[in-house]
PDB file as gemmi writes it, atoms N, CA and C in Angstrom:
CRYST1    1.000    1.000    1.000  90.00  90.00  90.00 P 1                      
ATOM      1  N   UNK A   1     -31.505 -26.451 -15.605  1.00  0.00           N  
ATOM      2  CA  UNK A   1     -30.457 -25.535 -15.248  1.00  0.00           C  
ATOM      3  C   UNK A   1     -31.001 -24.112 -15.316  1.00  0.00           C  
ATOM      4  N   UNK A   2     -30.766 -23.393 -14.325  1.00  0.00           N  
ATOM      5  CA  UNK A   2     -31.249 -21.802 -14.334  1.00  0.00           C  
ATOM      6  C   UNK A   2     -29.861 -20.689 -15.091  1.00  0.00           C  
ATOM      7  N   UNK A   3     -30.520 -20.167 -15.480  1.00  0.00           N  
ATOM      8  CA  UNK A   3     -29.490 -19.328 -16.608  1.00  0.00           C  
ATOM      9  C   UNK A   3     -29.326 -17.500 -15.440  1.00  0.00           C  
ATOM     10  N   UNK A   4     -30.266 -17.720 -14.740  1.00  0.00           N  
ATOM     11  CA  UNK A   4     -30.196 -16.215 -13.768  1.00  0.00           C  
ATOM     12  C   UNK A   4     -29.948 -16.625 -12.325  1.00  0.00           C  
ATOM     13  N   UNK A   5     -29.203 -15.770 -12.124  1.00  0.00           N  
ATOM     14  CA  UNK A   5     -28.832 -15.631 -10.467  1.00  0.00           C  
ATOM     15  C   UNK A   5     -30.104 -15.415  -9.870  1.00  0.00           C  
ATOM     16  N   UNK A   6     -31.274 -14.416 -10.374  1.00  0.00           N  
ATOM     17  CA  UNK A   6     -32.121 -14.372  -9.216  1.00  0.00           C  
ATOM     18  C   UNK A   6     -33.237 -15.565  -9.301  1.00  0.00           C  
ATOM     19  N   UNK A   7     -32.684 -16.487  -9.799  1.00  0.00           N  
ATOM     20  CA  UNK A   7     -34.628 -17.530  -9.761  1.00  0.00           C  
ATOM     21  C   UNK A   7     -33.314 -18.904  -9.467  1.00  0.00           C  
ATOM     22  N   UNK A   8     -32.003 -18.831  -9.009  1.00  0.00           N  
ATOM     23  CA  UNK A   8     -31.471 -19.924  -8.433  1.00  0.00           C  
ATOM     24  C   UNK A   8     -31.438 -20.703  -7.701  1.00  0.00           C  
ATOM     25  N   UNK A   9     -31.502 -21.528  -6.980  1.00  0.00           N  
ATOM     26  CA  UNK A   9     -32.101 -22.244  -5.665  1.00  0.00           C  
ATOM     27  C   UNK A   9     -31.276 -22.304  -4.951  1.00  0.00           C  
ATOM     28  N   UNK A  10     -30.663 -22.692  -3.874  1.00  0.00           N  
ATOM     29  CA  UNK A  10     -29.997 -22.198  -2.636  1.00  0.00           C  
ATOM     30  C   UNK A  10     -28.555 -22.735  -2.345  1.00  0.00           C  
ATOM     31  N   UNK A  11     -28.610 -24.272  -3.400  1.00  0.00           N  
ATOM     32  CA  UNK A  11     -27.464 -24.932  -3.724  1.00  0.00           C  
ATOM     33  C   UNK A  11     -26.515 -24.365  -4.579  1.00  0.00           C  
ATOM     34  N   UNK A  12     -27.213 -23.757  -5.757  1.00  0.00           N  
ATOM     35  CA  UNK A  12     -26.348 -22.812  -6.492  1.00  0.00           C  
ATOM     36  C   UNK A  12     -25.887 -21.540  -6.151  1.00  0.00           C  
ATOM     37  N   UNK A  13     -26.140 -20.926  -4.870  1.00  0.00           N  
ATOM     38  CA  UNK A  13     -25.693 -19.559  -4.305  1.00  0.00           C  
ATOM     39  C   UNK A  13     -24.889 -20.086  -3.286  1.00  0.00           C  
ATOM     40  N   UNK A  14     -24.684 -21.476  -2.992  1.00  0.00           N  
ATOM     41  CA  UNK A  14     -23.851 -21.766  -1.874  1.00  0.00           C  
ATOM     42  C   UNK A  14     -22.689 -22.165  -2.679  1.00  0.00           C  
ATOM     43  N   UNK A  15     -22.779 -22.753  -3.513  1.00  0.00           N  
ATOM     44  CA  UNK A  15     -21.535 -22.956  -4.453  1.00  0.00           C  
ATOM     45  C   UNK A  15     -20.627 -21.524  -5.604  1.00  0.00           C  
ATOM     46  N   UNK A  16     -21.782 -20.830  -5.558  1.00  0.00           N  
ATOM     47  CA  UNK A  16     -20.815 -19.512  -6.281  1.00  0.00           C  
ATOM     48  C   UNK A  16     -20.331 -18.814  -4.783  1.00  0.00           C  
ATOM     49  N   UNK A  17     -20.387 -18.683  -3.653  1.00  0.00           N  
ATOM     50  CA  UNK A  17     -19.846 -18.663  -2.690  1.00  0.00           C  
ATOM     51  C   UNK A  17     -19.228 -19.104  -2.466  1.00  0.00           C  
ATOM     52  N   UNK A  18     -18.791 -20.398  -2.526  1.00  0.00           N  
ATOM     53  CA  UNK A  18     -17.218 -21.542  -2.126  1.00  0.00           C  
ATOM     54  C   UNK A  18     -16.485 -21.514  -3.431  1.00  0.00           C  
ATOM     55  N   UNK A  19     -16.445 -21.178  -4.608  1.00  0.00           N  
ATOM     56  CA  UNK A  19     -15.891 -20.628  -5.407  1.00  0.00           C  
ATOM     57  C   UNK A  19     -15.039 -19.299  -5.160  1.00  0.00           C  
ATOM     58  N   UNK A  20     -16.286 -18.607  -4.890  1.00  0.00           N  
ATOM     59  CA  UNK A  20     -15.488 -17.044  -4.437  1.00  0.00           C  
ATOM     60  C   UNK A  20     -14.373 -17.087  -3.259  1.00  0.00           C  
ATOM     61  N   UNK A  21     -14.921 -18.289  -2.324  1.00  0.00           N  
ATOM     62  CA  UNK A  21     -13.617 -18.256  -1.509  1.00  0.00           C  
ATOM     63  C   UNK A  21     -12.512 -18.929  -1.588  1.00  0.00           C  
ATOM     64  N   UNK A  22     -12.405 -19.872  -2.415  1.00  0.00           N  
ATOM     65  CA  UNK A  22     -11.726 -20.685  -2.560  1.00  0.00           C  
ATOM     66  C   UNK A  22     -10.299 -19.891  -3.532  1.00  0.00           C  
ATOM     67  N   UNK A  23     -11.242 -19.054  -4.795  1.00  0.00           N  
ATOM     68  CA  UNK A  23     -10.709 -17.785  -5.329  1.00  0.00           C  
ATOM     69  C   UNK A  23      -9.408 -17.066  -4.296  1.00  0.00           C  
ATOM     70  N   UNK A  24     -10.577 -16.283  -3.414  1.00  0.00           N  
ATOM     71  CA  UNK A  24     -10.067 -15.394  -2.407  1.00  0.00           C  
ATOM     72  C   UNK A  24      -8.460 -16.168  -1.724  1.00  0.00           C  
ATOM     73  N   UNK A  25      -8.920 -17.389  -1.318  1.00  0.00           N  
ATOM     74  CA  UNK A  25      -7.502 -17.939  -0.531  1.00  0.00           C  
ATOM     75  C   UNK A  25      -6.257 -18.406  -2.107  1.00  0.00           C  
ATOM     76  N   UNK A  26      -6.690 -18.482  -2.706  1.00  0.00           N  
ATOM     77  CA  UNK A  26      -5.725 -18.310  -3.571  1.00  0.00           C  
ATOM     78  C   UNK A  26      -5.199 -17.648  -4.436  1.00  0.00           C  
ATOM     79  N   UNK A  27      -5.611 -16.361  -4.310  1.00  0.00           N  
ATOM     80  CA  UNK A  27      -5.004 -14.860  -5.101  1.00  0.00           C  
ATOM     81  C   UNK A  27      -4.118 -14.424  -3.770  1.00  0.00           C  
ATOM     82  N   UNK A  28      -4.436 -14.959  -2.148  1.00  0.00           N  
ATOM     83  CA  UNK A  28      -4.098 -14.171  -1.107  1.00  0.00           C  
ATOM     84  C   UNK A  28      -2.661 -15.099  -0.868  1.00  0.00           C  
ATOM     85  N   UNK A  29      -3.032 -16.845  -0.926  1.00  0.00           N  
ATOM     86  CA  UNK A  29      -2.183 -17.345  -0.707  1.00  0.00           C  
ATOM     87  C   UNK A  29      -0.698 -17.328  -1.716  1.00  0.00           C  
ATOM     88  N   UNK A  30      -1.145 -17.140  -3.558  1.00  0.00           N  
ATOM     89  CA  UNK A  30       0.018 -16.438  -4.080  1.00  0.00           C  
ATOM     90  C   UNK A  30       0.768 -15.309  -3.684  1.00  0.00           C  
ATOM     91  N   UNK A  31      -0.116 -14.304  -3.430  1.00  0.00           N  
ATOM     92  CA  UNK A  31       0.433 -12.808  -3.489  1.00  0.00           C  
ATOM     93  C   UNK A  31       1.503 -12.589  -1.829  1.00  0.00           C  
ATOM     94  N   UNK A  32       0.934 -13.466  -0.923  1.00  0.00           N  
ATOM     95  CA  UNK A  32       1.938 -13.883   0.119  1.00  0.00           C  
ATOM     96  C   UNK A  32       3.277 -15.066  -0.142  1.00  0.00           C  
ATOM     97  N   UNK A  33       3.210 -15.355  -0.813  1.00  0.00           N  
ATOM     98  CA  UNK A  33       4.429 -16.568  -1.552  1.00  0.00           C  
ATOM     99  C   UNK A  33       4.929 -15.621  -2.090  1.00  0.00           C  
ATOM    100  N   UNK A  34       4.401 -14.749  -3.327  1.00  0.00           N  
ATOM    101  CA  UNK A  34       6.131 -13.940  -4.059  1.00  0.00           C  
ATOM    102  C   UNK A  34       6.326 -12.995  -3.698  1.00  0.00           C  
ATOM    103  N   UNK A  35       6.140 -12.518  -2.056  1.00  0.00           N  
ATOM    104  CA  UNK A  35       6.941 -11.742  -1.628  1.00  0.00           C  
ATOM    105  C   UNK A  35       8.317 -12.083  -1.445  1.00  0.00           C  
ATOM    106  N   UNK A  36       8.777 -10.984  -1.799  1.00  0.00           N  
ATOM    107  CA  UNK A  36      10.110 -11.664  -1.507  1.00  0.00           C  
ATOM    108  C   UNK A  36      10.810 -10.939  -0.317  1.00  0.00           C  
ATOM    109  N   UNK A  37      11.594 -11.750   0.677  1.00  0.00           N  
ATOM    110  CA  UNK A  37      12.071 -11.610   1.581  1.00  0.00           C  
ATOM    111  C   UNK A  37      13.304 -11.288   2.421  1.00  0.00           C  
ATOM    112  N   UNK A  38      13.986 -10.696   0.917  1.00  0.00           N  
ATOM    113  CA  UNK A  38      15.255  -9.904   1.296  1.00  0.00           C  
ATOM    114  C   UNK A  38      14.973  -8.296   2.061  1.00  0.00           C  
ATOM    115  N   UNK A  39      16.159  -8.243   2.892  1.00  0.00           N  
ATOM    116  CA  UNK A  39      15.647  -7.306   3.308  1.00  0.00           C  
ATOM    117  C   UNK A  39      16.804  -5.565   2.572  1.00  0.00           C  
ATOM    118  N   UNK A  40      16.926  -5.660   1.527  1.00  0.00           N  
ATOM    119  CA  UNK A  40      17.749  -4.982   1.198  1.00  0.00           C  
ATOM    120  C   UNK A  40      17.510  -3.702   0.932  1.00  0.00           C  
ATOM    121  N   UNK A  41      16.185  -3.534   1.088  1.00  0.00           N  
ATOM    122  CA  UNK A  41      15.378  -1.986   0.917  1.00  0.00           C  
ATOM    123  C   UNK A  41      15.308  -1.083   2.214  1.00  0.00           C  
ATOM    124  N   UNK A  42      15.668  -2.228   3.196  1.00  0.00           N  
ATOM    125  CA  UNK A  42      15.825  -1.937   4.639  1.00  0.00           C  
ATOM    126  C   UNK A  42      17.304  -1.522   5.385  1.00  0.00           C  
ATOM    127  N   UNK A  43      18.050  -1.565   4.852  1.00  0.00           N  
ATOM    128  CA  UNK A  43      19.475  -1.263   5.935  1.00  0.00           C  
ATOM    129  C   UNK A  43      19.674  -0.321   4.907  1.00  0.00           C  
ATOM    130  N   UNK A  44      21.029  -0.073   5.586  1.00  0.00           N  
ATOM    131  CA  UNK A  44      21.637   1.215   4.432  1.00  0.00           C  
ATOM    132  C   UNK A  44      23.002   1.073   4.320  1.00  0.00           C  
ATOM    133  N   UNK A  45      23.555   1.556   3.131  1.00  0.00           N  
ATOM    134  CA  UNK A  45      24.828   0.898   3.125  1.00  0.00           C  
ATOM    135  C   UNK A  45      25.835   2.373   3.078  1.00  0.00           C  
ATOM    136  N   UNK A  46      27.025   2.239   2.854  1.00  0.00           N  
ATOM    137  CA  UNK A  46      28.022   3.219   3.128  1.00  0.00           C  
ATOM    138  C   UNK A  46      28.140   4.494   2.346  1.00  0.00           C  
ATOM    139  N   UNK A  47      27.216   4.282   1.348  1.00  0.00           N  
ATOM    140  CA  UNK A  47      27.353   5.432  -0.155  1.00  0.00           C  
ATOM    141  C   UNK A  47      26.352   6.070   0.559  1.00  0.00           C  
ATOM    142  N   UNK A  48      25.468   6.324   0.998  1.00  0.00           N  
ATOM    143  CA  UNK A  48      24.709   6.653   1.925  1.00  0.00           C  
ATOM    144  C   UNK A  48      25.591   8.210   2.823  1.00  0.00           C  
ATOM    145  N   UNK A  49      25.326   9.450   1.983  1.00  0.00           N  
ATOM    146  CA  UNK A  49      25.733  10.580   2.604  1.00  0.00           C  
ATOM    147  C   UNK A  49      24.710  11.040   3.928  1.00  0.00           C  
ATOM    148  N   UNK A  50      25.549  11.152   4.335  1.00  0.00           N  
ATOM    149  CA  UNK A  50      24.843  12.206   6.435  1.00  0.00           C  
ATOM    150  C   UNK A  50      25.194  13.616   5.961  1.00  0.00           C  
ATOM    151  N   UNK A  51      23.770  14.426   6.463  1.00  0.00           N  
ATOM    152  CA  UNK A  51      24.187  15.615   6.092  1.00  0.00           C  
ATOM    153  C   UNK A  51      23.796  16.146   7.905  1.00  0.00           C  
ATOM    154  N   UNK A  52      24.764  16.975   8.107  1.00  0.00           N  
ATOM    155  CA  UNK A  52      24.948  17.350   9.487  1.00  0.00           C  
ATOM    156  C   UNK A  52      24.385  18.587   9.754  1.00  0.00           C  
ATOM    157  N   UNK A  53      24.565  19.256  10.591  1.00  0.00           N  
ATOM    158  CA  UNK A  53      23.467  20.489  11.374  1.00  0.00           C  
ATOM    159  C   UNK A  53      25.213  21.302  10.913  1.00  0.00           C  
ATOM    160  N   UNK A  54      25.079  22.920  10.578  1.00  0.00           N  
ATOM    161  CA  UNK A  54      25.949  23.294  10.781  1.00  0.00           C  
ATOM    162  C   UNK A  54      25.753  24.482  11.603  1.00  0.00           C  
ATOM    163  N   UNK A  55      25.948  26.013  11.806  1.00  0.00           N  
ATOM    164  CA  UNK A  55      26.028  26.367  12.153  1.00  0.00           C  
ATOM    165  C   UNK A  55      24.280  27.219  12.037  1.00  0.00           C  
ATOM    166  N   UNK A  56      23.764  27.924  13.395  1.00  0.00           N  
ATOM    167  CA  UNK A  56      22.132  28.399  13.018  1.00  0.00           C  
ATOM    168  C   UNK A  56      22.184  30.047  12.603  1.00  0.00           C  
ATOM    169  N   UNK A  57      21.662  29.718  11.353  1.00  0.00           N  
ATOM    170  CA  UNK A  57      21.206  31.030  10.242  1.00  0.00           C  
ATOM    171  C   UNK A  57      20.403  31.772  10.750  1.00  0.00           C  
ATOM    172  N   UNK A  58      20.590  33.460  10.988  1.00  0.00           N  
ATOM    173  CA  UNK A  58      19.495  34.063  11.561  1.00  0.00           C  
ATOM    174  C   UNK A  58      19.123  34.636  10.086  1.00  0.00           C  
ATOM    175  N   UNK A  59      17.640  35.100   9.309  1.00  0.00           N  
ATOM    176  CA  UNK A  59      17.357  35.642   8.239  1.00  0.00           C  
ATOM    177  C   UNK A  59      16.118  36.622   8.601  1.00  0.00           C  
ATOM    178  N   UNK A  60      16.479  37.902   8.679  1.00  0.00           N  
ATOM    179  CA  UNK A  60      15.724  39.059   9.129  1.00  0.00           C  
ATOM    180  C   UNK A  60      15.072  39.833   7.724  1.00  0.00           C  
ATOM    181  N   UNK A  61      13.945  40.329   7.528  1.00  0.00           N  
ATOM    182  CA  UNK A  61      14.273  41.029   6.485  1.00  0.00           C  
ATOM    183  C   UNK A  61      13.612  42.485   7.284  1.00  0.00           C  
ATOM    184  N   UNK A  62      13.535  43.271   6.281  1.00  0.00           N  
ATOM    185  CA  UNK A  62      13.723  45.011   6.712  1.00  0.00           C  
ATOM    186  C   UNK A  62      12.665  45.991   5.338  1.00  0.00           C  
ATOM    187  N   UNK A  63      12.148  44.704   5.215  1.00  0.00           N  
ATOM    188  CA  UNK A  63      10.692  45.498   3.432  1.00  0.00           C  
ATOM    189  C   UNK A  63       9.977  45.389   4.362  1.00  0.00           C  
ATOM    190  N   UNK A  64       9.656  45.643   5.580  1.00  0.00           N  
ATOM    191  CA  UNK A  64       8.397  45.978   5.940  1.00  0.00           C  
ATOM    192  C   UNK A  64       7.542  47.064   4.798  1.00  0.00           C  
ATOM    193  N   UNK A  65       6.353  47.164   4.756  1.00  0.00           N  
ATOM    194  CA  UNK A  65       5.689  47.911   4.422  1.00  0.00           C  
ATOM    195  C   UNK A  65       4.927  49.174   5.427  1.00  0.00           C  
ATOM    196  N   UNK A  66       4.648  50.213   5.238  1.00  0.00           N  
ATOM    197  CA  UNK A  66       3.860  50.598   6.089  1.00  0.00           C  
ATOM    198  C   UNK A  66       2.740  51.660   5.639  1.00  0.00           C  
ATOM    199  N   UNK A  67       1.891  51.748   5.877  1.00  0.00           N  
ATOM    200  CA  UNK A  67       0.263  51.845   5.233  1.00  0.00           C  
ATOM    201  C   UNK A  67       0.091  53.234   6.570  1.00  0.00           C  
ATOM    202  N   UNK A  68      -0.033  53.945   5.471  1.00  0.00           N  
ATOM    203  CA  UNK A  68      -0.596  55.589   6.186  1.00  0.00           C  
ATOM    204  C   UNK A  68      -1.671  56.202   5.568  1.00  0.00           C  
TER     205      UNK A  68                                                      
END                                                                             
């Protein structure tokens, strides 16, 4: 049995590879299962205030400075 990754022979780098994927499809295949699939973060319901356009504000100001 080899105790290091680099003096391994080619069977043992093909198998820590099908590990890793086998891994991969099942952290991906949970994390897609507990989604959950309500959609209640999505519509909006009546408590839900509209704030409307009212009338357009003109705001001028008159501090100019002027440099002589």
């Amino acid at each position: 049995m080899n105790h290091s990754i680099y003096s391994a022979d080619r069977m043992t780098h093909i198998k820590i590879v099908v590990v890793a994927l086998v891994a991969a499809i099942a952290v991906a295949g949970f994390s897609i299962s507990a989604r959950t699939t309500s959609d209640e973060g999505l519509t909006q319901t009546a408590s839900v205030r509209v704030m409307k356009a009212g009338k357009p504000v003109v705001i001028t100001s008159s501090g100019n400075s002027v440099v002589r």
